[in-house]
MARKEGU-580214 format. One line per field, with one value per atom (N, C-alpha, C, O): atom name; x, y, z. Coordinates in steps of 0.001 Angstrom, whole numbers. Layout:
REM residues N
name: (CA  ...)
east: (X  ...)
north: (Y  ...)
up: (Z  ...)
This chain:
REM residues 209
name: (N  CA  C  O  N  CA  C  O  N  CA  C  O  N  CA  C  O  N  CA  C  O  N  CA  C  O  N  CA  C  O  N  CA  C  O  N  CA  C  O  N  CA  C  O  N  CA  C  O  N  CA  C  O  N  CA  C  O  N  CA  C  O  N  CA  C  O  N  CA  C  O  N  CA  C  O  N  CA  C  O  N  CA  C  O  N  CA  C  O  N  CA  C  O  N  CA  C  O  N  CA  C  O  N  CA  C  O  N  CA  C  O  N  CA  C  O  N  CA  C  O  N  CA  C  O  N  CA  C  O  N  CA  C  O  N  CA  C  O  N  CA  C  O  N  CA  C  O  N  CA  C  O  N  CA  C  O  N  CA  C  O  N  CA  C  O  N  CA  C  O  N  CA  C  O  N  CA  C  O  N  CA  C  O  N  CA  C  O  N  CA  C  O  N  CA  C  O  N  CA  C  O  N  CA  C  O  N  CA  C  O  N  CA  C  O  N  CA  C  O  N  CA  C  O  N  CA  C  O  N  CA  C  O  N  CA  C  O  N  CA  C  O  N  CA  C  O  N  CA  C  O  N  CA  C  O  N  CA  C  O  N  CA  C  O  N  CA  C  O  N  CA  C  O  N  CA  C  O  N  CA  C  O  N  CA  C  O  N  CA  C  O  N  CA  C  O  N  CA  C  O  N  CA  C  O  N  CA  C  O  N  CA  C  O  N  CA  C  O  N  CA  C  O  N  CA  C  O  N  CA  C  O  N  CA  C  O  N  CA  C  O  N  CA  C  O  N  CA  C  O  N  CA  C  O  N  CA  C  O  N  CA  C  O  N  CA  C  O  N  CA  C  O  N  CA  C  O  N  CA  C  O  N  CA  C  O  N  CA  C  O  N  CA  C  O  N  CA  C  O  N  CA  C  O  N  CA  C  O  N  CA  C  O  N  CA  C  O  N  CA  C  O  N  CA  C  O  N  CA  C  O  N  CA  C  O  N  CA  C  O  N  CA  C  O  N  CA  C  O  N  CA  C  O  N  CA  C  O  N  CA  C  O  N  CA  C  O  N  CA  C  O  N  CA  C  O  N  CA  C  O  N  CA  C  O  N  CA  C  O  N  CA  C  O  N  CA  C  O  N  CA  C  O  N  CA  C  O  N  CA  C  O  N  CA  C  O  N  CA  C  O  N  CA  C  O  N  CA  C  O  N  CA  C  O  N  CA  C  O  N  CA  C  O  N  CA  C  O  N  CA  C  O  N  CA  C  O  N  CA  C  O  N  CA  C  O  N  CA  C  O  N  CA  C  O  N  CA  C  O  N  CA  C  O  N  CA  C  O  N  CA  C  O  N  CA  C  O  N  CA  C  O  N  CA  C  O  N  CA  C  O  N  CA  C  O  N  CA  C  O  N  CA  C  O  N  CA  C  O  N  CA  C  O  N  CA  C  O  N  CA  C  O  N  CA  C  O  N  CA  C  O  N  CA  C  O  N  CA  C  O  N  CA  C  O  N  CA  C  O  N  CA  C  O  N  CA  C  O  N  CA  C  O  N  CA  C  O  N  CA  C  O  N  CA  C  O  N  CA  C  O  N  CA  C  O  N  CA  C  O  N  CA  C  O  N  CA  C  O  N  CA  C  O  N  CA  C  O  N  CA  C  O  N  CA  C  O  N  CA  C  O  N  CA  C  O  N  CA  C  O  N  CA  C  O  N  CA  C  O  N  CA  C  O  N  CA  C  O  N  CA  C  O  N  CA  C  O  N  CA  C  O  N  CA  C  O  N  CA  C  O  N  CA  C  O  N  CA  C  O  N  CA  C  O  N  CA  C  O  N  CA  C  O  N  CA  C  O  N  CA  C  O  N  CA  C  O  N  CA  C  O  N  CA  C  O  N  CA  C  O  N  CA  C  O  N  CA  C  O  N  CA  C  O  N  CA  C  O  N  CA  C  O  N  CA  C  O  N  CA  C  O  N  CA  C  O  N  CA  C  O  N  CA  C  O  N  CA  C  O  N  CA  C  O  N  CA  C  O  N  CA  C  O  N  CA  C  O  N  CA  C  O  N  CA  C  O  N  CA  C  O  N  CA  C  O  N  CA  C  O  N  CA  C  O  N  CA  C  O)
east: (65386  66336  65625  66208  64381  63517  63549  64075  62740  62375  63576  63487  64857  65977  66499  67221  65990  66358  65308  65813  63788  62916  63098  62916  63488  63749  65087  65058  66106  67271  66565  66645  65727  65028  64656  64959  64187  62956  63924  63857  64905  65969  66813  67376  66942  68152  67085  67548  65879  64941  65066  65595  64451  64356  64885  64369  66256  67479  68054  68053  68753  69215  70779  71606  70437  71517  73041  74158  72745  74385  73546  72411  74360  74502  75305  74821  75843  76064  75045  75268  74013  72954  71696  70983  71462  70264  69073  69253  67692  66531  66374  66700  65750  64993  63260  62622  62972  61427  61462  62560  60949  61157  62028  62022  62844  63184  62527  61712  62832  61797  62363  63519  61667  61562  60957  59742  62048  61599  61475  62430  60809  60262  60301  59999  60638  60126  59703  60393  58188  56872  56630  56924  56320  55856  55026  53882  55513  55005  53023  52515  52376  51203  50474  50730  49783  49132  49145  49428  48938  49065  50832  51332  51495  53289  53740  54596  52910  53707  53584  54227  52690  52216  52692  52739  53031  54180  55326  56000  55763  57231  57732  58932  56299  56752  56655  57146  56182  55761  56918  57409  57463  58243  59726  60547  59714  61278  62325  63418  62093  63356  64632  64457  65832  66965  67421  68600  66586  67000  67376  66942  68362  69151  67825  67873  66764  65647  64538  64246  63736  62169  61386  60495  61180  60370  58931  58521  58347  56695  56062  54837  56698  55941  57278  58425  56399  57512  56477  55320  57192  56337  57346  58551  56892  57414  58232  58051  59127  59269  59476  60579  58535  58147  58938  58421  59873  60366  60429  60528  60365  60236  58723  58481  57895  56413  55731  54674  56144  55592  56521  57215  55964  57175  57173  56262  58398  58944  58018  57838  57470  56233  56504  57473  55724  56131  55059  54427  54648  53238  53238  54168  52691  52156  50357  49366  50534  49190  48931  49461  48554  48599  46814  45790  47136  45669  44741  43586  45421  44188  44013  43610  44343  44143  43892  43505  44093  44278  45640  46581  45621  46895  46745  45914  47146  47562  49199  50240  49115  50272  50461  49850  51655  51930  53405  54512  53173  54714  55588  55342  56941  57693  58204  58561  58154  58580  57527  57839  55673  55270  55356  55005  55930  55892  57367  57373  58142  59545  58212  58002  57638  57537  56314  55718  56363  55654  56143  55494  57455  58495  58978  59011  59340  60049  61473  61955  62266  63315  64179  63925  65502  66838  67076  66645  67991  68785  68150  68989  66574  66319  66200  66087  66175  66300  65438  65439  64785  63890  64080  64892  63576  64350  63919  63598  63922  63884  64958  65697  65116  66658  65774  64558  66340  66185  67080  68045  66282  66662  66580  65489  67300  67165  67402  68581  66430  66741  68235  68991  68405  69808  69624  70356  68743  68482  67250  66083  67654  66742  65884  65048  65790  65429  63849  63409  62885  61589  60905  59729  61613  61300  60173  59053  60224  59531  58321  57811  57615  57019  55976  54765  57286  56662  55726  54689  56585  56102  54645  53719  54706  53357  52227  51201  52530  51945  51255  50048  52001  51879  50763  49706  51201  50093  48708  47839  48252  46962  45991  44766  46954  45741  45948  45889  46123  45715  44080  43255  43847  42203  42242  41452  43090  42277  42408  43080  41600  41230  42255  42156  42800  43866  43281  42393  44553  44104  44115  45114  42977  43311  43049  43356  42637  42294  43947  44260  45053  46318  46207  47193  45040  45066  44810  43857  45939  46164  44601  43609  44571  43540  42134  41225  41912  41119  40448  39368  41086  40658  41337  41156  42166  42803  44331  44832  44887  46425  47024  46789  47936  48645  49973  50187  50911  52216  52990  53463  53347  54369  53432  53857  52585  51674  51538  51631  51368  51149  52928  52979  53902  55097  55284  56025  54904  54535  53695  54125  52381  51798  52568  52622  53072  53649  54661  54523  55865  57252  57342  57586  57028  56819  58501  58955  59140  59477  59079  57856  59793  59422  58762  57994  58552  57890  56256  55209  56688  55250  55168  54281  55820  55998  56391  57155  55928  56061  57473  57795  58347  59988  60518  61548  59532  59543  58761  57598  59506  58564  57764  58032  56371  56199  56464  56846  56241  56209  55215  54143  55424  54175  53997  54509  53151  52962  52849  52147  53703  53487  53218  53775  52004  51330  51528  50993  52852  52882  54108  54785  54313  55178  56522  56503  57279  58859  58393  58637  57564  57222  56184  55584  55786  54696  53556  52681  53281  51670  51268  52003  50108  49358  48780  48183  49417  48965  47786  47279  46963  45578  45195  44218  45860  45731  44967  44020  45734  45781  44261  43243  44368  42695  41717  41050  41512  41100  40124  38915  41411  40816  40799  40058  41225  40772  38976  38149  38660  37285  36590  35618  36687  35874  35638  34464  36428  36384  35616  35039  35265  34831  35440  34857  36565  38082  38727  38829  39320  40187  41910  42392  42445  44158  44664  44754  45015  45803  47274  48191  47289  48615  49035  48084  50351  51076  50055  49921  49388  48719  49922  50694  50498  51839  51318  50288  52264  52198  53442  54295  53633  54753  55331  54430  56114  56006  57462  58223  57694  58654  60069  61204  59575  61330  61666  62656  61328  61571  62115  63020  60788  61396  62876  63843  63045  64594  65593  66730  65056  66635  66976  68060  65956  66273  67782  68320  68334  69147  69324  70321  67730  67632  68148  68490  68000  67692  69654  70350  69801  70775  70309  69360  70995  70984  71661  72858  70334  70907  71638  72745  70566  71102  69902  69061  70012  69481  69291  70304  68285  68027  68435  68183  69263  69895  70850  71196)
north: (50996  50087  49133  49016  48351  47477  48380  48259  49369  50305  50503  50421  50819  50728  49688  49744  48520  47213  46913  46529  47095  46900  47902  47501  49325  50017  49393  49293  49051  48455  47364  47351  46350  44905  45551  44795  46495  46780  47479  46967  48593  48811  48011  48156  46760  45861  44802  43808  45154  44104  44990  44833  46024  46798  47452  47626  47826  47552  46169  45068  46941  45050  45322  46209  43449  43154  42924  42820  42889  43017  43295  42894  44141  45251  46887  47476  47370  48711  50177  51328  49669  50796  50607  49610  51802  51774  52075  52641  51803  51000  52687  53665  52553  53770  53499  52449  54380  54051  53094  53228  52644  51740  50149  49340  50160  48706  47788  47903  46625  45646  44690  44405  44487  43184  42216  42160  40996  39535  38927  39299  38261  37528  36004  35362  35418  33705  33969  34309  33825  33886  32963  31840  32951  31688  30576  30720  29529  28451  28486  28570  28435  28413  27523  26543  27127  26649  27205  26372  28318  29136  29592  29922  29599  29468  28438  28460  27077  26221  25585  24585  26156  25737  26682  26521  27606  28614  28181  27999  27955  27436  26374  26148  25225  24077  24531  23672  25647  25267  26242  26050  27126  27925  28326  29157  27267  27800  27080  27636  26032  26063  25679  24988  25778  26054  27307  27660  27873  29312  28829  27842  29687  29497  30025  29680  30799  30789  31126  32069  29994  30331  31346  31145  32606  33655  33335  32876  33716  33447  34544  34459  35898  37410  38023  37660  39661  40784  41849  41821  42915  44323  45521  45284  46826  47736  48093  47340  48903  49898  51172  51673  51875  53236  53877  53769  54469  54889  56500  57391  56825  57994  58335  59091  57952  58429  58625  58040  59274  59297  58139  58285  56860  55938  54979  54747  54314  53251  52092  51511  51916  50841  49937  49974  49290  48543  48213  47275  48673  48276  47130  47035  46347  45041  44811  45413  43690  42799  41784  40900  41304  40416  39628  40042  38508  37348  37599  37177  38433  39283  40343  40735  40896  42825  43287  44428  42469  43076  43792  43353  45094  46034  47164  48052  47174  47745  48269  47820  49239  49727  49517  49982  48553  47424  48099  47970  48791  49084  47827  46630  48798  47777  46661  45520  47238  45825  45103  43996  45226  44209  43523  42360  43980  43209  42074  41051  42481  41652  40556  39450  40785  40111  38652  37670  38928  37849  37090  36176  37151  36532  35221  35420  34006  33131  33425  34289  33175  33689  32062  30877  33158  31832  32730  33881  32131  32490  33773  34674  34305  35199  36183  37263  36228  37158  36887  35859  38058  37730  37068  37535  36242  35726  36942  36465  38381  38821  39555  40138  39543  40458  41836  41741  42912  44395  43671  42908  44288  44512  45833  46402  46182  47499  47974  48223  48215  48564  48937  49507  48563  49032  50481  51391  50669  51733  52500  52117  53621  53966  54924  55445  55360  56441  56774  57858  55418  55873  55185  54821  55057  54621  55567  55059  56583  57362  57043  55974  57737  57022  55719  55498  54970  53665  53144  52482  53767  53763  54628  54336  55795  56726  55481  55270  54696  54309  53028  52788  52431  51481  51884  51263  53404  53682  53740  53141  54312  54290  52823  52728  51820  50572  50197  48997  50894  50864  50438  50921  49549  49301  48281  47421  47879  46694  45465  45442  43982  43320  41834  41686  41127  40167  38977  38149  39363  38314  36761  36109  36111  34682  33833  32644  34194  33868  33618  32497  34601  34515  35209  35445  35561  36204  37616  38268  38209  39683  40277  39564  41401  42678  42266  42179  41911  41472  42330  42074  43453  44557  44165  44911  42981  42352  42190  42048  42281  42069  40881  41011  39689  39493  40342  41496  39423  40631  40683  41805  39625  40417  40612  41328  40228  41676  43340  44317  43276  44195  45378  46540  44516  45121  44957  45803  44321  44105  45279  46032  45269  46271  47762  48567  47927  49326  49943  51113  49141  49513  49143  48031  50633  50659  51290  52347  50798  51351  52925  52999  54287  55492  55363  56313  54012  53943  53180  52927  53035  52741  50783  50137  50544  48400  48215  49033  47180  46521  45992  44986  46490  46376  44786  44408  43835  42918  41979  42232  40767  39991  39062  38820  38385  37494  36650  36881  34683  33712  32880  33227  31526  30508  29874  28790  30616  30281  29046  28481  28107  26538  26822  27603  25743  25407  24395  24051  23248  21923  21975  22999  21023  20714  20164  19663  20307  19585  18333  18067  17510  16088  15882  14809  17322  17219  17258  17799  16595  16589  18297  19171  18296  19737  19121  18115  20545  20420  20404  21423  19915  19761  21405  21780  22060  23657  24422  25209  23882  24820  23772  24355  22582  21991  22758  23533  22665  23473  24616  24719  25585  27001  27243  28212  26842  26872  26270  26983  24898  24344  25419  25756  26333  26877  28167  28420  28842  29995  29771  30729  28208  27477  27952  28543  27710  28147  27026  26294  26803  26366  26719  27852  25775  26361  27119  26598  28196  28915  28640  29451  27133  26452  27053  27044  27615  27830  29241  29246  30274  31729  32626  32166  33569  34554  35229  35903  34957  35509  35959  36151  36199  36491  35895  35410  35896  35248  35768  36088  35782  36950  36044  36430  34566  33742  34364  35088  34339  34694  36192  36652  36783  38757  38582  38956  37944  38433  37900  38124  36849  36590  37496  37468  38624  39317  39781  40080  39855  40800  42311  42862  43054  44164  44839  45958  43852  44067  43477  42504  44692  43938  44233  44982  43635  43071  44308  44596  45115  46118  45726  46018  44940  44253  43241  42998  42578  41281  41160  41224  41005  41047  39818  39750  38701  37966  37365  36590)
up: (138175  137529  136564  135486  136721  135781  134492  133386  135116  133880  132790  131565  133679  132449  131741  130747  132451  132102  130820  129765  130909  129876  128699  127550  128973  127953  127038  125811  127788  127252  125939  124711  127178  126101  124935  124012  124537  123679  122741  121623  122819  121944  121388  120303  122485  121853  120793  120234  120680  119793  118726  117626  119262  118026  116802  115698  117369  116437  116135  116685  114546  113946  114685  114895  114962  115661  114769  115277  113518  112552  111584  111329  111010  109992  109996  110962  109622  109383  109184  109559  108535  108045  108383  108273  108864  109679  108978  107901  109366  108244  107942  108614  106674  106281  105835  105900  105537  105531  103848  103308  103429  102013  101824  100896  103345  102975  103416  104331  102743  103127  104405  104716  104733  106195  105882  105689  105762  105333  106667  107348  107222  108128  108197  107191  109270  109331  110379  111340  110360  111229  112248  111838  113125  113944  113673  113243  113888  112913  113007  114125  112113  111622  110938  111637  110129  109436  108172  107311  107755  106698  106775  105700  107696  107910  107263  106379  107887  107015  105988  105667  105356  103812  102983  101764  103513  102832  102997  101983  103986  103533  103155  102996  102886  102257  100964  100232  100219  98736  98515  97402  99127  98780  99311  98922  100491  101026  99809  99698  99008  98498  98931  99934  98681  99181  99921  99924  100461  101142  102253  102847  102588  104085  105153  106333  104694  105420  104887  104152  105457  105040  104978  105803  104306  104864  104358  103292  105433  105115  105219  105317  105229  105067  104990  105249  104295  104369  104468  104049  105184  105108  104893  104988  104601  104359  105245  106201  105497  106655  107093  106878  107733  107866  108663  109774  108745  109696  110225  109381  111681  111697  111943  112885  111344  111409  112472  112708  113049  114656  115856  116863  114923  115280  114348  113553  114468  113083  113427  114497  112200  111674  110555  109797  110551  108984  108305  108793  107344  106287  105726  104925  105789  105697  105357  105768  104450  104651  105434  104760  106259  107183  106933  106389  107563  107352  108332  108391  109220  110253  110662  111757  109701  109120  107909  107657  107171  105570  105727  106388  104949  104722  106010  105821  106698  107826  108340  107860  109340  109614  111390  112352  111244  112449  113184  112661  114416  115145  114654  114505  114433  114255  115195  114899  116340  117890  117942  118382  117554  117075  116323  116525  114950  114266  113991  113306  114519  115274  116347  115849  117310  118444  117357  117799  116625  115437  114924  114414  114846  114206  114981  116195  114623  114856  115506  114773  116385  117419  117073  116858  117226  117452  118268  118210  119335  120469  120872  120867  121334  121835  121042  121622  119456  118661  117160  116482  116931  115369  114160  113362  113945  112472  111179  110091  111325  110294  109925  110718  108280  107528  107225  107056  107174  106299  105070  105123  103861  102638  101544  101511  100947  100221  99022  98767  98031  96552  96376  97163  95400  95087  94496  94886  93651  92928  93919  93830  94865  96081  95262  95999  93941  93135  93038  92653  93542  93404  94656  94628  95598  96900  97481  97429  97916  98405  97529  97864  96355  95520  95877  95850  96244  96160  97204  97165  98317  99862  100001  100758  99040  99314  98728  99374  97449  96408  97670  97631  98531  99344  100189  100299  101012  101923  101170  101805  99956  99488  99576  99506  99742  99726  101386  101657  102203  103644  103611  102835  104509  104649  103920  104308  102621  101936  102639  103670  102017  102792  102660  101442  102941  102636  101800  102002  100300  99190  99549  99244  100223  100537  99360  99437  98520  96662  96475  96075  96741  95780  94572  93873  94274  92794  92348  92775  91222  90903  90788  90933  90563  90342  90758  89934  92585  93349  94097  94630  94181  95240  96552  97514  96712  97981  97469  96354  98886  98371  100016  101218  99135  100146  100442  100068  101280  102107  100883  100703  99754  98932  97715  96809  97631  96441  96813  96070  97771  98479  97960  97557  98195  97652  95959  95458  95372  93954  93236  92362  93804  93194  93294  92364  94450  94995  94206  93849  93839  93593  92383  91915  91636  90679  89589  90026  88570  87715  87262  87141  86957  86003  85264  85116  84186  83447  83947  83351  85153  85420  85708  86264  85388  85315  86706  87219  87395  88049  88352  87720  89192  89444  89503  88945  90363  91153  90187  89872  89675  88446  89340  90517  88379  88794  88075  86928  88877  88709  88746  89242  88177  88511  89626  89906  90422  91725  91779  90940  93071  93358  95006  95778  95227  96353  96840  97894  95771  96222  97361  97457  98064  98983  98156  97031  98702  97927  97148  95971  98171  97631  96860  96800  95950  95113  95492  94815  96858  97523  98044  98502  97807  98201  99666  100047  100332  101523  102115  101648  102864  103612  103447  102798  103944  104572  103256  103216  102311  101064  100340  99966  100281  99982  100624  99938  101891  102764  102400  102188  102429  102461  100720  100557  99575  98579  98306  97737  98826  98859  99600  98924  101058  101320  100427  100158  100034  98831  98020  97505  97522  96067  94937  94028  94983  94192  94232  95217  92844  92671  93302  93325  93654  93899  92949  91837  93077  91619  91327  91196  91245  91017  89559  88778  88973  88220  87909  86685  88419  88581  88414  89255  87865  88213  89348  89372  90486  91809  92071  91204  93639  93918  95517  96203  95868  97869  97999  97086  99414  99955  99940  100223  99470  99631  98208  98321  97301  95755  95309  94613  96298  96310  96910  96247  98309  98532  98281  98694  97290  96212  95439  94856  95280  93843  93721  94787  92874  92752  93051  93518  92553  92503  94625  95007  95228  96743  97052  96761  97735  98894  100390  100625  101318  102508  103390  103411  104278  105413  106793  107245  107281  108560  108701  107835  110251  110611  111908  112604  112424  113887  114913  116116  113941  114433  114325  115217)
């Protein structure tokens, strides 16, 4: 009886809890992470007005033996993470993940994009912030990948901000910029996962909470 009870837990995580359509390998998973240090200097410079803070996103693989989600993470580089781990990472309301599935509108070079994703497996996590490094963070990582027919970059960038609502730069981000011996790459064209899932190009599959 446990055993059916824990198998139950682990399906009812693992599927989204509202939505209609079920994930396919290529949509994205926006995340609000468990609060951090590097969590919350992301979501001060970037939550914005969003009804939620996301402070990562990863791919999602599904099917592959078992459903995963490709990601860059700050203590893996680009790696391929089960998906009920990577839910059990996530920040929880009422017992449940704070992450949404999201999905090209135009599904036409997905596959593509997803193969294009697996090739930088192994690389090492961009803590610089900055393009053509040999490192990628979690939404470069979807930036570089999802590519246009013609080859362009689907997903624009912007001038990356590191400041807090109230203008002040956070300790976190002094920090680990001084140990790099780097400058902050304040106003750099980047990209971060609150900005990707406003896009237009993306609607909304389901939600694990």
């Amino acid at each position: 009886m446990k055993s059916l009870l824990y198998i139950g837990i682990f399906f009812g995580l693992s599927a989204c809890a509202r939505g209609e359509q079920p994930l396919r390998t290529g949509d994205l998973l926006f995340q609000v992470g468990r609060e951090s240090a590097m969590g919350g200097a992301i979501k001060a410079a970037t939550g914005n007005d969003c009804e939620l803070k996301f402070t990562h996103v990863g791919i999602a693989v599904i099917g592959d033996r078992a459903d995963s989600v490709l990601e860059a993470t700050s203590n893996g580089g680009v790696r391929m993470t089960a998906l009920q781990e990577f839910l059990n990472k996530s920040a929880y309301a009422n017992g449940r993940p704070l992450v949404i599935a999201k999905r090209l509108k135009d599904t036409a070079g997905i596959t593509a994009s997803v193969r294009r994703a697996r090739t930088f497996l192994g690389q090492p996590y961009d803590y610089s912030f900055r393009p053509d490094n040999g490192k990628l963070y979690c939404s470069e990582l979807i930036w570089e990948s999802y590519l246009a027919p013609d080859g362009r970059r689907i997903f624009p960038t912007r001038p990356m901000n590191f400041r807090a609502a109230d203008g002040s730069m956070p300790a976190f981000w002094i920090e680990l910029f001084a140990k790099l011996g780097e400058e902050v790459p304040e106003n750099v064209p980047g990209t971060n996962p609150n900005d990707m899932a406003r896009d237009s190009m993306l609607t909304e599959i389901c939600r694990w909470f």
